[in-house]
N, C-alpha and C positions, 0 to 999 in steps of 0.2 A: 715850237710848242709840242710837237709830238712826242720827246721824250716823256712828258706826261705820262703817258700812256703805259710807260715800262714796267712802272709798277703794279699793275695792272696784272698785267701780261706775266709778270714773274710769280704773281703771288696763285695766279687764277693753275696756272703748270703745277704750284705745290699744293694745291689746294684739292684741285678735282680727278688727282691721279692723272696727270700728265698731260692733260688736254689745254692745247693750245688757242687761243682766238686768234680769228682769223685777221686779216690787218690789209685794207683797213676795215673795221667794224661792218661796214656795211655790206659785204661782199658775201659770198658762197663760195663753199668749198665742199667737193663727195669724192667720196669713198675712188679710188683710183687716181684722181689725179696727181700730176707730176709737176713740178713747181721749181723757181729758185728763185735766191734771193739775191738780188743785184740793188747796191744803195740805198739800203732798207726796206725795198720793196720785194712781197709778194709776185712773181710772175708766173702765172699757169701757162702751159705751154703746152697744155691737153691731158686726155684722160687715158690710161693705160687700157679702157674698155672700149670707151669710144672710137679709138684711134688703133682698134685693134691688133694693140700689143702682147694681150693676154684675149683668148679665149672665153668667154662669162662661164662657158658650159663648162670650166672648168672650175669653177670659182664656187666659192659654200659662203652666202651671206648672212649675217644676222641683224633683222630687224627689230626695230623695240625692243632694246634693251635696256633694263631700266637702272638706271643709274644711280647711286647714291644722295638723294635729295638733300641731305645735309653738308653736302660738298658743296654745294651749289647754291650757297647762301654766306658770306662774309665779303669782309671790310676792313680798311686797315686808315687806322690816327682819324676817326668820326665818332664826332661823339653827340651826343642830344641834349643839349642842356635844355630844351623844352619842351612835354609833352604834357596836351590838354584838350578840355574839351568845352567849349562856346558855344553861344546861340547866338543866328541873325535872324531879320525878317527879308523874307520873301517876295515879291510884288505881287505873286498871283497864291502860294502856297502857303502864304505868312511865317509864323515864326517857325525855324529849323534847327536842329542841333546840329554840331560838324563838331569831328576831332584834326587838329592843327598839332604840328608836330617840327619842330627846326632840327636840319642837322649841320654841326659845324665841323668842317677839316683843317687840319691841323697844318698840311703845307701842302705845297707843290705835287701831284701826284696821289693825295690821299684821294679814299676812292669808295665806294659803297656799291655794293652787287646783290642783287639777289635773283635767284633765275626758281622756275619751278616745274615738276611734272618731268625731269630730265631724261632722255632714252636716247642710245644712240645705234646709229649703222656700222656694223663692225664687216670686215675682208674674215673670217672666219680661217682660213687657210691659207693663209699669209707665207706659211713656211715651204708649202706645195709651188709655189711660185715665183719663190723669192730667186732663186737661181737661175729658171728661164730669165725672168727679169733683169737681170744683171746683164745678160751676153744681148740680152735686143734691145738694153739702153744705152750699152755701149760700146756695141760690134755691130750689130747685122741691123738694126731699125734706126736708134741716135750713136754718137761718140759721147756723149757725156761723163764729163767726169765729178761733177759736182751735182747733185740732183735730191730733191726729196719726192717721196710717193706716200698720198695719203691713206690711213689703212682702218681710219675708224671716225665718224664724225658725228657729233652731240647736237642734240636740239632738245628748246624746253616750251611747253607752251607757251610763258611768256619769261622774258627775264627784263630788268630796267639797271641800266648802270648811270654811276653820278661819280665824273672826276674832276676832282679839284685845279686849277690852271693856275692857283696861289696860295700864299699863306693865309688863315682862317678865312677860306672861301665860307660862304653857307646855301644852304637848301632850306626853304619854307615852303612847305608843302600842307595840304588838308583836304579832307572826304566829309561829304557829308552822309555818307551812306549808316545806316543805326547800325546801331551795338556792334560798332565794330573797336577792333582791337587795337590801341594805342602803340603797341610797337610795330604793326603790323601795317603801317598807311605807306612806305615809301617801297613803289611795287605795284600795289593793287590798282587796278583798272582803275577805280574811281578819285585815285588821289588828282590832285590839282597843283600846280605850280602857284604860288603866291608869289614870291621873290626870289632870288635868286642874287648872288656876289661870287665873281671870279668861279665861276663855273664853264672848267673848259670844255665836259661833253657831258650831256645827260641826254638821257636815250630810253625809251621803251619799245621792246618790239614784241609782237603779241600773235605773231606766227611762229610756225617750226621753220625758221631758217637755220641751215648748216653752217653755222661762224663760230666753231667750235673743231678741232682735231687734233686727232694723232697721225704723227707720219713717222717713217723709215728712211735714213738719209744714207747715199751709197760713201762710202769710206772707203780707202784704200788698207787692206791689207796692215794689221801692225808689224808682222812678220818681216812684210817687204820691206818697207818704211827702217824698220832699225838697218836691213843689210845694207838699204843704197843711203841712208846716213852713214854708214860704218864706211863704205865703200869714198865718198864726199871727204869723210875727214882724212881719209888715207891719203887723199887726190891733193890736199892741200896743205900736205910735208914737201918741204922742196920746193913750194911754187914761187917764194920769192928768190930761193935762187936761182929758179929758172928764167923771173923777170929779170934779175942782175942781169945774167947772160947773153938774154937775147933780145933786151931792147936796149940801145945805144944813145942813152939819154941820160943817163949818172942818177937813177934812181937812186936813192941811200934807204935801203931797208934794209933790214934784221930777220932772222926767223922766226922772232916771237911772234905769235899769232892764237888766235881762241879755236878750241876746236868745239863749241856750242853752234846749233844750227839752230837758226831764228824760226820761230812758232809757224810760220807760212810755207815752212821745207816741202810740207806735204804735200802742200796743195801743186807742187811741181815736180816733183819725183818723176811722174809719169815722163813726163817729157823729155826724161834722159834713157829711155828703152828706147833698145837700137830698131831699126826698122821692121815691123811682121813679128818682133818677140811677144808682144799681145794682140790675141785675137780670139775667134771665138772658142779657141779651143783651151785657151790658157786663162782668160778674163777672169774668171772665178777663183783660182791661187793671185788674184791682183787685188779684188776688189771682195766686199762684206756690206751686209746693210745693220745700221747702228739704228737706235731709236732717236729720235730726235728730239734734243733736252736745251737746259736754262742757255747753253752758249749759242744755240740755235737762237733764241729768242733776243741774242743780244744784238745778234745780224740785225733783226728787222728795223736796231734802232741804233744802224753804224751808217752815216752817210757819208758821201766824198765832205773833207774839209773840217771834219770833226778833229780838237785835237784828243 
């Protein structure tokens, strides 16, 4: 059922200028950390501060920054087809007004958000750094070649998310707090759960937790990338008559052959530099740091065994 959740996750990236949640929901994530994704999961594996990879005294932070509040408020296939206002009685307070409010989703994944008060932690001088960083995550401190580093992360005083886990899930929710505002109950402190159908996460959280960022993911080189594909397809003119030749088995092949390199070439290219050709004096014409976008997000929701 976690696929749910993708929807989420894709629409909240286009929504709020890039910022990604954290996954799973519950967790933290600040400013520094380095992370990967292995079978859809999030792995932190420490902080570039903490673990004194970079310097802080070098570092320009910005706190409270305030974020665009209207980013930070949509939903996708919910709709209300109920909004009202009742009275019950009381045992001790007698009779009460309340506003009652249903919302219904339309399928699998629809999803309602609203966060509020939004500011975040930003790495200010991200660009001062970005090249030590590259040779001590992948020479002199780790080898990594696959890595994200977080470089900005959102908090709101409160936000409440509601995701669908089916088709026309619904939410019945009500406040009895006065004159308040009929659109405005799903979110507020004092709304209430009434019922509930095929609801796969509903959530409010009512601290400044960091489940919200931007990160920087290290990439190889496009430069390099095209020459040692250029160089791969050269390597594999010839190779079947080289098998003819040299294996004694009556292989029956032809020359025809595709010269497209399948979308994962990248992720191994490294591995064909001859020994000591990268290191810490060459890493930087190898490797770039890219921003981390929608295909990133698609990781968090690729596990083994998926077709």
């Amino acid at each position: 059922m976690e696929k749910v959740y993708r929807n989420f996750f894709r629409k909240c990236y286009l929504r709020t200028g890039h910022f990604i949640p954290v996954k799973p929901l519950n967790q933290c994530v600040f400013p520094g950390d380095f992370f990967q994704v292995r079978n859809g999961e999030m792995i932190t594996l420490g902080n570039i501060f903490r673990n004194n990879i970079i310097d802080p005294a070098f570092v320009e932070f910005g706190y409270g920054i305030a974020l665009n509040p209207s980013s930070w408020h949509f939903s996708d296939a919910v709709k209300k087809p109920y909004s009202g206002r009742g009275t019950g009685e009381g045992p001790i307070s007698g009779e009460f007004e309340f506003s009652k409010q249903v919302l219904s989703f339309a399928e699998s994944g629809s999803f309602f958000f609203t966060g509020n008060n939004p500011e975040s932690v930003k790495i200010l001088n991200w660009k001062d750094i970005q090249q030590q960083l590259i040779i001590k995550l992948t020479q002199t401190c780790y080898s990594f070649r696959d890595v994200f580093v977080v470089t900005e992360t959102a908090t709101m005083s409160s936000w409440t998310l509601a995701i669908a886990g089916a088709s026309n899930a619904e939410l019945e929710i009500a406040t009895d707090t006065s004159n308040f505002g009929l659109v405005d109950i799903f979110g507020h402190e004092s709304a209430k759960t009434i019922q509930s159908k095929d609801i796969e996460y509903y959530h409010r959280e009512n601290k400044r937790r960091p489940a919200f960022f931007k990160a920087q993911k290290l990439q190889v080189q496009d430069e390099k990338v095209e020459v040692f594909i250029s160089d791969l397809i050269m390597q594999k003119h010839g190779q079947y008559d080289w098998a003819n030749g040299f294996f004694d088995c009556g292989f029956q092949l032809d020359n025809d052959f595709s010269s497209d390199m399948p979308p994962c070439a990248e992720t191994g290219i490294l591995d064909l530099l001859q020994a000591g050709q990268l290191n810490p004096n060459t890493a930087l014409n190898y490797f770039k740091w890219t921003e981390a976008n929608l295909d990133d997000i698609e990781k968090l929701f690729l596990t083994y065994g998926d077709n």
